[in-house]
C-alpha positions as CSV (number, residue, x, y, z in Angstrom):
1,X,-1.4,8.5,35.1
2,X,-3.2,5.9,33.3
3,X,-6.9,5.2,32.7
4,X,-8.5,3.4,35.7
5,X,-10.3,0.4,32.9
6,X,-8.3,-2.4,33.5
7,X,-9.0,-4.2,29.7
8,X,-7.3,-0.8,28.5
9,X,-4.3,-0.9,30.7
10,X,-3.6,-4.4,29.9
11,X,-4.0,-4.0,26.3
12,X,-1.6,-0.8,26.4
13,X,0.8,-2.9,28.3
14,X,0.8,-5.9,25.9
15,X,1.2,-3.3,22.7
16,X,4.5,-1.9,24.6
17,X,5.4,-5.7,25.2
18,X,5.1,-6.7,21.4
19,X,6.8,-3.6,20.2
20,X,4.1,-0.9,18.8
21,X,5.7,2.5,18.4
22,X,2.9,3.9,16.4
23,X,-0.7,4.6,16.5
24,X,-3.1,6.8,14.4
25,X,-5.6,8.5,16.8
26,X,-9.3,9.3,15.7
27,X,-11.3,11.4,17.9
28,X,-14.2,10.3,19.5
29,X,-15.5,9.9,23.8
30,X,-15.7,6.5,24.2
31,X,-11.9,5.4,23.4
32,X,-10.6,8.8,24.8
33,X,-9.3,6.1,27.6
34,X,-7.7,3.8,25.1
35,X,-6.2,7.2,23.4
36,X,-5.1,8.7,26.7
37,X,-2.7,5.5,27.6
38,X,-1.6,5.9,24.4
39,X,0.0,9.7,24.5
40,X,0.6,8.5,28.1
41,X,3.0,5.8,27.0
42,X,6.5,7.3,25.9
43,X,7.4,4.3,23.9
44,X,4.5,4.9,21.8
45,X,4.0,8.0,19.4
46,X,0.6,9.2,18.8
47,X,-0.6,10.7,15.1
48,X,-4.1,12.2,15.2
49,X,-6.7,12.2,12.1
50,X,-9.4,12.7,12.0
51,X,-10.8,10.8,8.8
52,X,-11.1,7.4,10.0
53,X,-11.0,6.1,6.8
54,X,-8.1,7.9,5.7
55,X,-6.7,7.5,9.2
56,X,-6.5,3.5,8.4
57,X,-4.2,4.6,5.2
58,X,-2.5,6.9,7.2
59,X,-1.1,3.6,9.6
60,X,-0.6,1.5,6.3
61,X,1.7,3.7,5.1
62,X,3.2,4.1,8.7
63,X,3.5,0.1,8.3
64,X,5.1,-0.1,5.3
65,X,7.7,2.6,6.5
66,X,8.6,0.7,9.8
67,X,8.2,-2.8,9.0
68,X,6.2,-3.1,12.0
69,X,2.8,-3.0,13.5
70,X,1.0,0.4,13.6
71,X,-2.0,0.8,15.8
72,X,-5.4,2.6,14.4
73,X,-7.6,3.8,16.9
74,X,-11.0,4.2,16.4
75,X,-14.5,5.4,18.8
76,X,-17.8,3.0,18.9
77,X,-20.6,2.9,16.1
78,X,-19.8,3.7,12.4
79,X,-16.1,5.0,12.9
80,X,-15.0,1.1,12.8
81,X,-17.2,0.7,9.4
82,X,-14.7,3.4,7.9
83,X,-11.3,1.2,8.4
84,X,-12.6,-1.2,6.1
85,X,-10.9,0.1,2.9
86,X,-7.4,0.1,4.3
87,X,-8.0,-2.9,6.7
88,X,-8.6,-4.9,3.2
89,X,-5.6,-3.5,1.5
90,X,-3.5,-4.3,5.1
91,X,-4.5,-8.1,4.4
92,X,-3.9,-8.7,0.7
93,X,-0.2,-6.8,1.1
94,X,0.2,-8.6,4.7
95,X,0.7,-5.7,6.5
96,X,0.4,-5.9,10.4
97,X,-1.8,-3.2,11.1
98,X,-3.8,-3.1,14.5
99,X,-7.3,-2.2,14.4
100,X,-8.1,-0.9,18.2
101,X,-12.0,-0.8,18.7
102,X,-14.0,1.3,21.3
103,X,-17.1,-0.1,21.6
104,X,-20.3,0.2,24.2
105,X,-21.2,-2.9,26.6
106,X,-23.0,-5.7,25.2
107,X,-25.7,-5.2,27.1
108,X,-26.5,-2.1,25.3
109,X,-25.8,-3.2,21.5
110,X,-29.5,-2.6,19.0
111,X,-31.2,-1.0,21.8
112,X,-31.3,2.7,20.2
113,X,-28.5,3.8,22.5
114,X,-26.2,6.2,20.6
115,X,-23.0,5.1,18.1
116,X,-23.5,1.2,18.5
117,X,-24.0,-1.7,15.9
118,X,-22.4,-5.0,16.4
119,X,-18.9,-4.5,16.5
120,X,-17.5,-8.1,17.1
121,X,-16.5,-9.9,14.0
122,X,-17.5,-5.9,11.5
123,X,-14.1,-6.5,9.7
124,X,-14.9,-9.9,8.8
125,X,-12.1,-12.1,6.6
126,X,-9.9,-8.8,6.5
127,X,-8.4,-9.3,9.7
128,X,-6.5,-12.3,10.7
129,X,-7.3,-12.4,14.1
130,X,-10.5,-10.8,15.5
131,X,-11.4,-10.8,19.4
132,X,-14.0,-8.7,22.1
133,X,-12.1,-8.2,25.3
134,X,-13.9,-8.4,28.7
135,X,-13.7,-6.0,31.4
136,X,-12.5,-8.5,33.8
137,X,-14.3,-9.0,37.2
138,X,-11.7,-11.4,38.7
139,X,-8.5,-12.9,37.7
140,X,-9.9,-15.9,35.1
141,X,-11.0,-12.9,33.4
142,X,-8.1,-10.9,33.9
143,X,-5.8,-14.4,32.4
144,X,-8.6,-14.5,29.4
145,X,-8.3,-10.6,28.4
146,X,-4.4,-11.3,28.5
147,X,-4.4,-14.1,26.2
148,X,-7.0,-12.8,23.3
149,X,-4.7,-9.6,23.7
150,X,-1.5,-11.9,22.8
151,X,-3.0,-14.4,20.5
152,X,-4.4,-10.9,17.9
153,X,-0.1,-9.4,18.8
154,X,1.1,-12.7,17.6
155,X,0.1,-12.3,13.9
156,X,2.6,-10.5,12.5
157,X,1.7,-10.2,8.5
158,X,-2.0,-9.5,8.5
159,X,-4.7,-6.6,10.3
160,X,-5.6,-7.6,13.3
161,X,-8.9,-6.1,15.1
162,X,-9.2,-5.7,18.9
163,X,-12.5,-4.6,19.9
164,X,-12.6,-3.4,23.5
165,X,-16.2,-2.5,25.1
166,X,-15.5,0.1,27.6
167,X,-18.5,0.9,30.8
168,X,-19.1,4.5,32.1
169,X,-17.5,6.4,34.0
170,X,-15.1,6.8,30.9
171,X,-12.8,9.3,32.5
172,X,-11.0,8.2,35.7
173,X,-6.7,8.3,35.0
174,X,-5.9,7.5,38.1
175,X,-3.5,4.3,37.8
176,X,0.0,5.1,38.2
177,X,1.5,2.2,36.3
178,X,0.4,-0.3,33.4
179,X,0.8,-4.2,34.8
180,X,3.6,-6.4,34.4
181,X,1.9,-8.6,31.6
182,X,2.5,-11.9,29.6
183,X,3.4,-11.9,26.9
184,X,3.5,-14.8,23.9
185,X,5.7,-15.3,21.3
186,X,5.2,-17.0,17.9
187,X,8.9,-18.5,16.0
188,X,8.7,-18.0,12.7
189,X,9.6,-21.3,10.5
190,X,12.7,-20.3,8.1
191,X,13.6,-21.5,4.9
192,X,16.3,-23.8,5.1
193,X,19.4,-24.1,2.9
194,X,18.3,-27.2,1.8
195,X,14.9,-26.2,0.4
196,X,16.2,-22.5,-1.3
197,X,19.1,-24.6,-2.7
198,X,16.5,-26.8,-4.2
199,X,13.8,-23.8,-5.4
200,X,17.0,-22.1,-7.2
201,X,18.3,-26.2,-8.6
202,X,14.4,-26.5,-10.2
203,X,14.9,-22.7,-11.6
204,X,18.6,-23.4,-13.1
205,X,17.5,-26.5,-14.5
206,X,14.6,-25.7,-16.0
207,X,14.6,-25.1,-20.0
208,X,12.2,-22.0,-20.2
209,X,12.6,-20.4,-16.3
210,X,11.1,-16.7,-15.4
211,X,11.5,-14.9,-12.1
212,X,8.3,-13.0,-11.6
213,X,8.5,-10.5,-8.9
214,X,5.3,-8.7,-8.9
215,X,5.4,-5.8,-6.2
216,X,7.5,-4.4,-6.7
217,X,7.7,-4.0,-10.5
218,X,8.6,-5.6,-13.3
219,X,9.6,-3.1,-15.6
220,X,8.1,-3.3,-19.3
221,X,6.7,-6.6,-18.8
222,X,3.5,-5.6,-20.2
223,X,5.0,-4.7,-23.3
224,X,7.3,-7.2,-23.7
225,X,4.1,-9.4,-23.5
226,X,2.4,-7.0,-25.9
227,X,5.1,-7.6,-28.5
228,X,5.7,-11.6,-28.4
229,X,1.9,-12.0,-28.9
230,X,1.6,-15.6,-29.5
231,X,5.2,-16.6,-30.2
232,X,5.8,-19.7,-28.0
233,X,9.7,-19.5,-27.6
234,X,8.7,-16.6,-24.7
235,X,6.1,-18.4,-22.9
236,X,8.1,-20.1,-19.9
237,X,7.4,-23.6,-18.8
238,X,8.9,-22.7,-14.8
239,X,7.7,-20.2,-13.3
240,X,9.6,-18.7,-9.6
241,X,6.6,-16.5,-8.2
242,X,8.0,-14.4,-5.4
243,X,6.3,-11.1,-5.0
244,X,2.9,-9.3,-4.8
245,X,0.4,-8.0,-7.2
246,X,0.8,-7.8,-11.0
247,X,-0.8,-4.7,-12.4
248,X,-1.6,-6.2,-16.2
249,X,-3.9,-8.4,-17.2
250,X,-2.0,-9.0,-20.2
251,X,0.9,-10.5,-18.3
252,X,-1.4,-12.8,-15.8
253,X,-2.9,-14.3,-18.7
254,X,0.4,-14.8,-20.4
255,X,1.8,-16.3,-17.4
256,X,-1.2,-18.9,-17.5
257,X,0.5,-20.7,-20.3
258,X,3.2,-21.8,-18.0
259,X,3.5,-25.7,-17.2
260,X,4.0,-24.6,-13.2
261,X,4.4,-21.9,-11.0
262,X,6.2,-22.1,-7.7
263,X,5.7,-19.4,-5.1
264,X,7.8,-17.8,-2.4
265,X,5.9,-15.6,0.5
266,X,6.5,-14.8,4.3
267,X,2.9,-16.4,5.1
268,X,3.3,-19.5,2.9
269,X,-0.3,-18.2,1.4
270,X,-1.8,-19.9,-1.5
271,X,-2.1,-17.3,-4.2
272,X,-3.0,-19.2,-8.0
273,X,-3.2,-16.5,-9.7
274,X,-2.0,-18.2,-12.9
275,X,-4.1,-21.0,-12.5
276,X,-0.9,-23.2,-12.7
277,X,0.7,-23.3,-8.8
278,X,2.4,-26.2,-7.7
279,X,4.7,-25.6,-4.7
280,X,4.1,-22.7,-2.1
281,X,7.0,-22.2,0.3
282,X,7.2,-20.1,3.0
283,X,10.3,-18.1,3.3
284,X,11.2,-14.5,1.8
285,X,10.7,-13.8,-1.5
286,X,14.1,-11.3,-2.1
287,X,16.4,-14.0,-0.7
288,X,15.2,-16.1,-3.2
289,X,15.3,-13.9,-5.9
290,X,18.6,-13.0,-5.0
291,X,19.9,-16.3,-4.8
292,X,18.6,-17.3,-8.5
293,X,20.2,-13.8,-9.7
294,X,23.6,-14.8,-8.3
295,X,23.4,-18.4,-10.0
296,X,22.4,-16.2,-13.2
297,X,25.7,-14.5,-13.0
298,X,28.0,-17.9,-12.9
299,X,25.9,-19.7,-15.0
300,X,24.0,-17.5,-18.1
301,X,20.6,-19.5,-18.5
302,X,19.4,-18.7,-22.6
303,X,16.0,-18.5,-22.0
304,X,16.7,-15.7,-19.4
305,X,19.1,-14.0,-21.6
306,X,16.4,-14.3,-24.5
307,X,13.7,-12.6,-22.4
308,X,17.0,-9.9,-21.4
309,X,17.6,-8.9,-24.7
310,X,13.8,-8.2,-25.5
311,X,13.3,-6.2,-22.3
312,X,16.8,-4.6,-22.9
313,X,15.0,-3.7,-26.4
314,X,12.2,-2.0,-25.3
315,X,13.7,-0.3,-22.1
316,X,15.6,1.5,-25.0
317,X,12.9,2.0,-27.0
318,X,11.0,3.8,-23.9
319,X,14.4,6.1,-23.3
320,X,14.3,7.1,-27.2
321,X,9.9,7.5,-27.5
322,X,9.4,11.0,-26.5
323,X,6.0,11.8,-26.1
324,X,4.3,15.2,-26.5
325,X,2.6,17.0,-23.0
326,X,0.7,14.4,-21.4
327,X,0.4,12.4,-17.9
328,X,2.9,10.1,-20.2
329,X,5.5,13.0,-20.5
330,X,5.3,13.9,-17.1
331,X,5.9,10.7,-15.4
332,X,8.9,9.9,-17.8
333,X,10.3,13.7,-16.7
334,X,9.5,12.4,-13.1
335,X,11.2,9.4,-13.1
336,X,14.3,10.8,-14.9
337,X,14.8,13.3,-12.1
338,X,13.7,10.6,-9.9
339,X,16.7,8.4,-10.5
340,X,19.1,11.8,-10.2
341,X,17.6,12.8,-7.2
342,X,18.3,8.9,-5.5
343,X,22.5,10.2,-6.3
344,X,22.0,13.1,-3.9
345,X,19.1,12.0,-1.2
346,X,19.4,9.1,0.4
347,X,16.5,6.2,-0.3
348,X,13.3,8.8,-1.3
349,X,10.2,6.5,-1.4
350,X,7.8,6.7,-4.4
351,X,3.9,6.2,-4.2
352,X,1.9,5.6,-6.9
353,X,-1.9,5.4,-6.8
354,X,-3.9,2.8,-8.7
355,X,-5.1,2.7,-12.5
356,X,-3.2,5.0,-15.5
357,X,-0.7,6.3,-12.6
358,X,0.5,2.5,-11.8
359,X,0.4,1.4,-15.4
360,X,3.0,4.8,-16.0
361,X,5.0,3.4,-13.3
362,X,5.1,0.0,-15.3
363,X,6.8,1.9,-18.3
364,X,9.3,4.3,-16.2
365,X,10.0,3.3,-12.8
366,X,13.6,1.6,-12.5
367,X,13.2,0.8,-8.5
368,X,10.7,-0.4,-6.3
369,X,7.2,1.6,-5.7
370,X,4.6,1.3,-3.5
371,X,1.2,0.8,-4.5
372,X,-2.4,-0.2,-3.1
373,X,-2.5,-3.2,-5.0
374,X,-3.9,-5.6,-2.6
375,X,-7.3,-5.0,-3.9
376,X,-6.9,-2.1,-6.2
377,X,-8.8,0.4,-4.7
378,X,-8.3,3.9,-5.3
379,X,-9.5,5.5,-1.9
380,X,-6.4,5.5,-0.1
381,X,-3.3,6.1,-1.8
382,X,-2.5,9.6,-0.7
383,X,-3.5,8.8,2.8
384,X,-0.6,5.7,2.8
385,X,1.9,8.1,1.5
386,X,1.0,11.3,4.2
387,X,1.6,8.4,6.5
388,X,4.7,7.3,6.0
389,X,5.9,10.4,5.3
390,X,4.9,11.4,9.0
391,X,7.3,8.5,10.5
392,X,10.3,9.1,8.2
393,X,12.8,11.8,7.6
394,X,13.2,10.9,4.0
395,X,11.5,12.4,1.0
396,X,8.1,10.4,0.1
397,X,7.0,11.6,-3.1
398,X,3.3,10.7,-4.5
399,X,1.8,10.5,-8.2
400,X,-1.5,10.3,-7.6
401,X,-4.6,10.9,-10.4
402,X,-7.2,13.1,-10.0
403,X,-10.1,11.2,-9.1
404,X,-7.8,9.0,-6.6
405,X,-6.6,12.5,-4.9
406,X,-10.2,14.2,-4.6
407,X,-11.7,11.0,-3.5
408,X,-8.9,11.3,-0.3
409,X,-8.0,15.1,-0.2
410,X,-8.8,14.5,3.9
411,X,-4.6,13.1,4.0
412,X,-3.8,16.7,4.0
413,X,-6.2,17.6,6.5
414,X,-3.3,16.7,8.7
415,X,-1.1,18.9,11.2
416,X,1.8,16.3,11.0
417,X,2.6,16.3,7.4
418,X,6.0,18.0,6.7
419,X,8.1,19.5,3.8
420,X,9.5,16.1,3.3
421,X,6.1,15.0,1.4
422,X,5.5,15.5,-2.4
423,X,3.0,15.0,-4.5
424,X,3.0,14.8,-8.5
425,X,-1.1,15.2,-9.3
426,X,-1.9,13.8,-13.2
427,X,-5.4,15.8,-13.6
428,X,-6.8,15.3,-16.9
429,X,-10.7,16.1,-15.3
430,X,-11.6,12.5,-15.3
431,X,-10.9,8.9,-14.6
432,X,-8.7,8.6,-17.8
433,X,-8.2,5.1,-17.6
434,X,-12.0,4.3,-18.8
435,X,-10.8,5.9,-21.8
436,X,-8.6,2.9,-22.6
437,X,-11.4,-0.1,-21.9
438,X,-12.3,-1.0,-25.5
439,X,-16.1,-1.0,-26.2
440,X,-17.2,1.4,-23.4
441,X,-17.0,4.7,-25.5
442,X,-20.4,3.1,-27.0
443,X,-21.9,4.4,-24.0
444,X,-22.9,7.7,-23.4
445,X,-22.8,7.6,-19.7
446,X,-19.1,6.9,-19.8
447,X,-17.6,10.2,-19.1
448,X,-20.4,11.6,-17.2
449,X,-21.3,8.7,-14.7
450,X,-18.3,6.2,-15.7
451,X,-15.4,8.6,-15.6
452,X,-17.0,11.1,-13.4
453,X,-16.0,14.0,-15.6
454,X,-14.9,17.2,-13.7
455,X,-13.7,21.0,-13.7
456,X,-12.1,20.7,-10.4
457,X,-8.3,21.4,-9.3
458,X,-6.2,21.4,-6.2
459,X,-5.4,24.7,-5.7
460,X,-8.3,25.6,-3.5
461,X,-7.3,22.2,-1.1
462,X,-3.7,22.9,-1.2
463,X,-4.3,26.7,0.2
464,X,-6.5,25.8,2.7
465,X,-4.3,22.6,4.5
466,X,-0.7,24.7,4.1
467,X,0.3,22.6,1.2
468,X,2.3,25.3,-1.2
469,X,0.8,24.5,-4.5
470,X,2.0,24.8,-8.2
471,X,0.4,23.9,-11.8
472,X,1.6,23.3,-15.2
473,X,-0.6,23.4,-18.4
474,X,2.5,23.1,-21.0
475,X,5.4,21.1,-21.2
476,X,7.8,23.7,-20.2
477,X,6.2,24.4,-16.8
478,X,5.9,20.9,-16.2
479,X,9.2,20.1,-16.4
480,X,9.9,23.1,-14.0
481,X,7.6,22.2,-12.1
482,X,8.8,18.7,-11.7
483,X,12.8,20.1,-11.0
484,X,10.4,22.4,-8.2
485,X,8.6,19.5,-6.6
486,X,12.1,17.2,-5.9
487,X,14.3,19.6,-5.3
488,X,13.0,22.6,-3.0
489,X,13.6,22.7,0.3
490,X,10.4,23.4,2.3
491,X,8.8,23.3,5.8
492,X,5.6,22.3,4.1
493,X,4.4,19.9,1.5
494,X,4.8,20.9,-1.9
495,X,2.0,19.7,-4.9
496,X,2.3,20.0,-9.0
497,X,-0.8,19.8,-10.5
498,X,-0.2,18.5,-13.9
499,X,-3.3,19.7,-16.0
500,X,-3.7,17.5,-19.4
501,X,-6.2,16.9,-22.0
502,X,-7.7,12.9,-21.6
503,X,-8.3,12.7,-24.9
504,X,-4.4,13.5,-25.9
505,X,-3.5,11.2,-22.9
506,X,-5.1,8.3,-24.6
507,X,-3.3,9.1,-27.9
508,X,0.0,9.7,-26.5
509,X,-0.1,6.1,-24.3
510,X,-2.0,4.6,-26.8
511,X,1.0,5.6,-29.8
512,X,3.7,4.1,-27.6
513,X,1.9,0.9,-27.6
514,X,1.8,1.0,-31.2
515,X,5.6,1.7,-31.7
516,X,6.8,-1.0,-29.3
517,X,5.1,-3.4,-31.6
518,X,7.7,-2.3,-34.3
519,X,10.5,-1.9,-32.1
């Protein structure tokens, strides 16, 4: 039986309609009816957590593993305020998540009554679409609910929020069956032959053309940049823009010498993020790429082949640098196994958090990652692992730093996570990456109030969530440890807690710098 609020049931009907197979579940009284129809609904699979704020991670990462909308439920008053981080990492990747609202009656909003603030409108330019549903009184009402409902569904690469004010009585199920509802459809525009055939004609033809793909990763751009410094034979005049977020600054403000940039995304988005964009088409970004790569076969372009060679140059010179027991070392040892373990498991998906952990990636990774790069935060990235590892039966592995994995420790506070999740934690007691910014170790608040200098480790967290833990302090166990983290089976999630000095962090990645340079 379904909940007796008619708003609700047509909402629960139109998520069914538009194809929602997930949604993360917060606790709370007031959307316990919206929460019911939910677990009620068998096309629909519910996840409880009770961390709103990592429960809006917990859906991204459910997004990214499905391709499709994933619902995050949340109660009335501050619970809402929590989605915020995730809900603005949602819009800059343009991931459909859908933010579901409980809220009180209008009537009833600043008047001291319990868990209520303005809800309408609280997500603000994060969401794509935002609307307050009525509790309809007759059927104008009934038609206006159904249509706010359908016009949030329709956007399909952006958060959406759905704010749904709910009167008491709050628990009545008695409705047998949701309502036949409308629903509305949005075609997407395609890119045409005509126009890809074009994009790829402007990249052959150019003299100095560079395929930029963003997110996922270029590998060893940022050196490669490091080492041509100023020499103008790299700097491209066309560039073909057709992923997400570039991690180094270096390489965005290298790519601002370029005559023109044309970009490639789903939502035709303006994005000049090398002050230089021309064209923006809408259409995917991997066809594209793809197409250019296959025209790069047939027809060697030398510009291309120049910027080959170099990045073939320091690809070997990464292979050959062996550095001594660091977070360095142990993302090279993780990658390596990595790429051995892709031969015998089918398609594991790698997370890495933001700051020194993505910058590693840069160096190692040889396939795509995922990464909260949309605005760079650091408050979610275990969460949006845990949940995609909940809706897939393949390995998800995580390399998370320390302050990013305290900061979100509630992702294992989680009865759904499974022996299929791993997590690689780089714990060298601070936030190492301030150790890099030039100037600040002037300052004698740097590792105190900058860096946030601790004593803290996992062990005590992975023991008390059912997480079987293990740590290395030398290279030996780390490299055990790593061979331990891919390749055991378990029923639970298994964590290595790499424990490193900062200070010989900062040497080690600072020393491979200085050897590409004479590579």
């Amino acid at each position: 039986m379904y909940s007796n609020k008619e708003n609700v049931n047509i909402l629960t009907a139109l998520l069914v309609a538009h194809g929602v197979n997930h949604a993360v579940c917060c606790p709370g009284s007031r959307n316990s009816p919206i929460v019911h129809n939910l677990n009620e609904c068998p096309q629909i699979e519910c996840h409880p957590v009770t961390d709103e704020r990592s429960a809006g991670f917990y859906a991204l990462g459910m997004s990214l593993a499905t391709g499709k909308p994933v619902v995050v439920c949340v109660t009335s008053g501050t619970a809402l305020l929590n989605l915020m981080p995730a809900v603005a990492e949602a819009y800059y990747q343009h991931v459909p998540l859908v933010v579901i609202s409980a809220d009180r009656p209008p009537q009833w909003i600043d008047q001291l009554d319990g868990q209520t603030l303005p809800q309408p409108d609280a997500l603000g330019r994060f969401v794509k679409k935002a609307v307050t549903l009525p509790e309809p009184h007759d059927e104008e009402e009934r038609w206006y609910c159904n249509r706010l409902v359908n016009e949030a569904l329709i956007e399909k690469h952006a958060p959406v929020h759905i704010n749904v004010p709910i009167s008491e009585p709050l628990f009545e199920f008695s409705v047998a069956e949701l309502p036949a509802e409308r629903k509305t459809e949005r075609i997407e525009s395609e890119m045409t032959g005509m126009t890809l055939n074009h994009v790829v004609r402007m990249f052959m033809q150019s003299k100095r053309p560079m395929l930029v793909s963003g997110q996922p990763l270029n590998p060893h751009f940022d050196e490669a940049v490091s080492l041509v410094g100023n020499d103008e034979r790299y700097v491209p005049d066309f560039v073909l823009y057709t992923g997400g977020s570039i991690v180094s600054k270096r390489v965005k403000h290298f790519l601002r010498k370029a005559k023109e940039t044309w970009a490639v995304n789903l939502t035709g988005e303006v994005n000049d993020t090398f002050m230089n964009l021309t064209h923006v088409i809408q259409g995917d970004g991997d066809v594209v790429a793809d197409m250019v790569r296959f025209h790069l076969e047939q027809q060697p372009h030398p510009f291309v082949q120049l910027w080959n060679e170099l990045l073939e140059r320091i690809s070997s010179h990464a292979d050959a640098y062996q550095p001594a027991y660091s977070q360095m070392a142990a993302v090279k040892c993780f990658e390596q196994q990595i790429s051995n373990l892709k031969s015998q498991i089918s398609n594991p998906s790698v997370h890495y958090a933001n700051s020194t952990a993505i910058r590693l990636a840069n160096i190692y990774a040889q396939h795509p990652v995922f990464c909260n790069r949309g605005v760079n935060g650091i408050e979610g990235s275990l969460s949006t692992a845990a949940g995609m590892s909940v809706v897939t039966d393949e390995r998800v592995c995580c390399v998370i730093g320390d302050l990013s994995f305290f900061y979100d420790q509630n992702a294992l506070w989680n009865q759904n996570l499974r022996g299929n999740f791993r997590i690689l934690l780089l714990n060298n007691g601070k936030g190492g990456i301030f150790n890099m910014l030039k100037g600040l170790e002037q300052s004698p608040a740097r590792d105190r109030f900058v860096a946030a200098e601790h004593h803290t480790t996992a062990e005590g967290i992975c023991h008390q969530n059912n997480v079987t833990y293990r740590k290395a302090e030398n290279m030996e166990q780390m490299q055990e440890g790593i061979d331990w983290l891919l390749h055991t089976e378990s029923e639970h999630p298994l964590l290595l807690e790499v424990l490193t000095d900062a200070s010989e962090d900062e040497r080690v990645f600072k020393d491979y710098y200085k050897d590409t340079l004479t590579c």
